[in-house]
FIKE-491347 format. One record per residue (C-alpha): residue in three letters; x, z, y negated. Coordinates in Angstrom, 3 decimals, decimal comma. Layout:
N
+---------+----------+----------+----------+
! residuo !       c1 !       c3 !       c2 !
+---------+----------+----------+----------+
!     ALA !        X !        Z !        Y !
...
+---------+----------+----------+----------+
END
This chain:
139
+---------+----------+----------+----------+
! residuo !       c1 !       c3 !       c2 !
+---------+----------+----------+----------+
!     UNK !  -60,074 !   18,877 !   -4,089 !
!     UNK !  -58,087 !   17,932 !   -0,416 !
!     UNK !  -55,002 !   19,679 !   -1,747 !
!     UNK !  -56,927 !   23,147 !   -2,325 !
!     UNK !  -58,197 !   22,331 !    1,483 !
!     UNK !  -54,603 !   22,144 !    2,501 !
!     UNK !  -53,881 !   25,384 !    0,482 !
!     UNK !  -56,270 !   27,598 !    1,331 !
!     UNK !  -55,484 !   26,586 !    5,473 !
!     UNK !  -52,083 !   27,972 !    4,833 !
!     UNK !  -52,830 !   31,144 !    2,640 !
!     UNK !  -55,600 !   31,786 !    5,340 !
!     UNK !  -52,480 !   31,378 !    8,064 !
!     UNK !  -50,490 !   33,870 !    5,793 !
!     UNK !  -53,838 !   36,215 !    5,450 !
!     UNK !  -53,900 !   35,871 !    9,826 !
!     UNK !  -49,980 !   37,077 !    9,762 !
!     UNK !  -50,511 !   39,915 !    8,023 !
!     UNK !  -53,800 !   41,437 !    8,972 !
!     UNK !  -54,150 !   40,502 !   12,599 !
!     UNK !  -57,946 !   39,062 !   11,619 !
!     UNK !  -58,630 !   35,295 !   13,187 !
!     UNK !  -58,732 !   32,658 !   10,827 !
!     UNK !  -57,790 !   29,560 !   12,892 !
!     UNK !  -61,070 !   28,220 !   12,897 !
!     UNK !  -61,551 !   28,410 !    9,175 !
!     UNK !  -57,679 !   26,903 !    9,121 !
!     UNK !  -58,188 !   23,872 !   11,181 !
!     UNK !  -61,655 !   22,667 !    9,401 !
!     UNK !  -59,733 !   22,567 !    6,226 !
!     UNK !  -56,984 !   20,842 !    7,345 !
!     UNK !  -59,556 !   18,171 !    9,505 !
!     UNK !  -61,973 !   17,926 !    6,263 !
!     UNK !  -59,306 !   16,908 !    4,304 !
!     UNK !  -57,046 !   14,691 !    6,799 !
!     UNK !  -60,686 !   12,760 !    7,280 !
!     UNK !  -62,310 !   12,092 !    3,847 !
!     UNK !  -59,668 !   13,136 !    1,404 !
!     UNK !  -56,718 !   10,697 !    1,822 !
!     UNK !  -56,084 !    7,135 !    1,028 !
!     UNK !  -56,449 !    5,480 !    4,300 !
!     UNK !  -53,331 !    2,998 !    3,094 !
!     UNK !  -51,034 !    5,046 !    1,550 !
!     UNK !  -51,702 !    8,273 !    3,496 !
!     UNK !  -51,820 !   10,573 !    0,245 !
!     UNK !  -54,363 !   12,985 !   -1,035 !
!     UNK !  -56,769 !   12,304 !   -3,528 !
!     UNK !  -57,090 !   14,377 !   -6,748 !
!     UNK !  -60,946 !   15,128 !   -6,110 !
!     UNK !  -63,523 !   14,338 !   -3,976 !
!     UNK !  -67,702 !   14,203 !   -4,760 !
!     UNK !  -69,893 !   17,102 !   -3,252 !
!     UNK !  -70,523 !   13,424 !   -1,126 !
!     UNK !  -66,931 !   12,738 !   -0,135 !
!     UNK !  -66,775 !    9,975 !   -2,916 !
!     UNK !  -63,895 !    9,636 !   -4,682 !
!     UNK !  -63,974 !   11,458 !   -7,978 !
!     UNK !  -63,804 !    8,468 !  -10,700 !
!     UNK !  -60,294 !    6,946 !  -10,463 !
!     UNK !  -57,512 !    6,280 !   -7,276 !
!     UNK !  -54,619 !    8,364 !   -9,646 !
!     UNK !  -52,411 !   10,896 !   -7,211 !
!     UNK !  -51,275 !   13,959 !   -8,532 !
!     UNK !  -48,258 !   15,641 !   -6,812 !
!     UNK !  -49,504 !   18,888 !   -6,195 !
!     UNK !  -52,009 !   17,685 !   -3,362 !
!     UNK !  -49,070 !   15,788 !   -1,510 !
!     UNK !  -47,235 !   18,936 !   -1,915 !
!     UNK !  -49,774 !   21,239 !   -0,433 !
!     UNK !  -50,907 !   18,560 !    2,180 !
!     UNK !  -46,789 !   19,139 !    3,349 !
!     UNK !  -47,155 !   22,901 !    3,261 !
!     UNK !  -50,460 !   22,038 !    5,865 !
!     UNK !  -47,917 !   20,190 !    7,834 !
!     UNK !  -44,821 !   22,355 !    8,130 !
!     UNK !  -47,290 !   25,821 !    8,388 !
!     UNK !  -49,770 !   23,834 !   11,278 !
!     UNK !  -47,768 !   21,260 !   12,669 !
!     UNK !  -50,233 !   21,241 !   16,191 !
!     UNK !  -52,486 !   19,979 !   13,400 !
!     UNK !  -50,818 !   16,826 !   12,709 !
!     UNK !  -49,444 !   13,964 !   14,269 !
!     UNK !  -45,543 !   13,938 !   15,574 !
!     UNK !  -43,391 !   13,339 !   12,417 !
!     UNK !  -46,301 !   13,942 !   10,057 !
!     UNK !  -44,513 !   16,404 !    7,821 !
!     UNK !  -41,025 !   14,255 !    7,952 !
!     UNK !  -43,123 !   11,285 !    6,703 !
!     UNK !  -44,944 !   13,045 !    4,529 !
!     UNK !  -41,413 !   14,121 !    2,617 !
!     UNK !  -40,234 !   10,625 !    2,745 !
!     UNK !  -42,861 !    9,217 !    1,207 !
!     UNK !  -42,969 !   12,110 !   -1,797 !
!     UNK !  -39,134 !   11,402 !   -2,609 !
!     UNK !  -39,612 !    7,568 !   -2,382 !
!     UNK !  -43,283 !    7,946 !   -4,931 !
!     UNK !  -42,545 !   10,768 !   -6,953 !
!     UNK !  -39,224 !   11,916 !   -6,927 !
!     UNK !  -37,129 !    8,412 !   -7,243 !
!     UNK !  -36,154 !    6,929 !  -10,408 !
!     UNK !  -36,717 !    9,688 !  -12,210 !
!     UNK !  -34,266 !   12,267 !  -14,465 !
!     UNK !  -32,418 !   14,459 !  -12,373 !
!     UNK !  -34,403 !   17,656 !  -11,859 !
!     UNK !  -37,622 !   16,137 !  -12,847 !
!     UNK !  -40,512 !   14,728 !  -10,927 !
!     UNK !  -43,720 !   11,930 !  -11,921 !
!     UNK !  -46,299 !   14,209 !  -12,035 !
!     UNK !  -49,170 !   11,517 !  -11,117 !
!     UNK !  -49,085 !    7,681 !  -10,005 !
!     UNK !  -51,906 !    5,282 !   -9,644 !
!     UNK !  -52,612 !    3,575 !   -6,235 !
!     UNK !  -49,313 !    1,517 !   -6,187 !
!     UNK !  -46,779 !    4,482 !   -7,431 !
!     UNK !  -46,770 !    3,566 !  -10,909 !
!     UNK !  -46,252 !    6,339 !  -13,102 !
!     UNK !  -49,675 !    7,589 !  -15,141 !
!     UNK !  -48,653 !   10,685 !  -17,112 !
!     UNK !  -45,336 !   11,656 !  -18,334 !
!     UNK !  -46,095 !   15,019 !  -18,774 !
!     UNK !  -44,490 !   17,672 !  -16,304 !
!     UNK !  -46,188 !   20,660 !  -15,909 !
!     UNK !  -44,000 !   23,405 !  -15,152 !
!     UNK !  -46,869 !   24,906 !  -12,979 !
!     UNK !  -45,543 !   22,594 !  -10,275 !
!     UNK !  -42,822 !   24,641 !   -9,632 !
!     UNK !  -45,076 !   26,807 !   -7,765 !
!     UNK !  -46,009 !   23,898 !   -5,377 !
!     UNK !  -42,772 !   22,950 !   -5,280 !
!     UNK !  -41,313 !   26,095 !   -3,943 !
!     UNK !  -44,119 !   27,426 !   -1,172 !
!     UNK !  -43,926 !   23,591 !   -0,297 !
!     UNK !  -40,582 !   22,901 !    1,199 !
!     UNK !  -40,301 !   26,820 !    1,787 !
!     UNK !  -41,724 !   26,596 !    5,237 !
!     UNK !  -38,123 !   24,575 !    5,814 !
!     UNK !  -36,079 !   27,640 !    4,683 !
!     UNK !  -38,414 !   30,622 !    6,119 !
!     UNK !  -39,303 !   32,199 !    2,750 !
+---------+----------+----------+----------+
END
């Protein structure tokens, strides 16, 4: 899964922080592994899952939680990313997943085009939601 790719980069950049012991190496395959087989090409988001093969894993449906940690990647290892990366990034998470919906709620997964898949929203997300966009605040 590219967003666990993204995740583990940035707990490993937390696990650096603390400890003093090098991870950057381990950090920037992550991030590089899943920049290179697991995003859409067009729309620039993570996939849900990948094949041991780099295939994707049965359908083109986006969960949040990958774009999420893929911005966490961003904001934590910006030297990793294009200029703007992480600013795009958030634009493109408002305008997909966060527009046209209830006021304090989010579409939990789209197909290729944005179209909603699942109206369930799994309050697990709050998790994502918070160490995502806390880079932006310092927590």
């Amino acid at each position: 899964e590219p967003g666990h790719h993204y995740e583990w980069a940035v707990l490993l950049a937390f696990h650096e922080r603390l400890t003093g012991r090098d991870t950057g190496s381990w950090q920037r395959r992550l991030i590089a592994q899943a920049d290179r087989i697991g995003r859409d090409a067009e729309t620039g988001f993570a996939w849900n899952a990948l094949q041991a093969d780099g295939s994707v894993v049965t359908n083109d449906q986006r969960r949040l939680w990958p774009q999420l940690e893929m911005l966490r990647a961003r904001l934590v290892h910006p030297h990793l990313a294009a200029p703007g990366a992480a600013e795009s990034l958030m634009d493109a998470i408002a305008a997909t997943y966060l527009a046209d919906v209830p006021a304090g709620t989010w579409l939990d997964q789209t197909d290729r085009d944005g179209a909603p898949v699942s109206t369930a929203i799994p309050s697990s997300m709050l998790y994502h939601f918070i160490t995502a966009y806390g880079p932006l605040v310092d927590v």
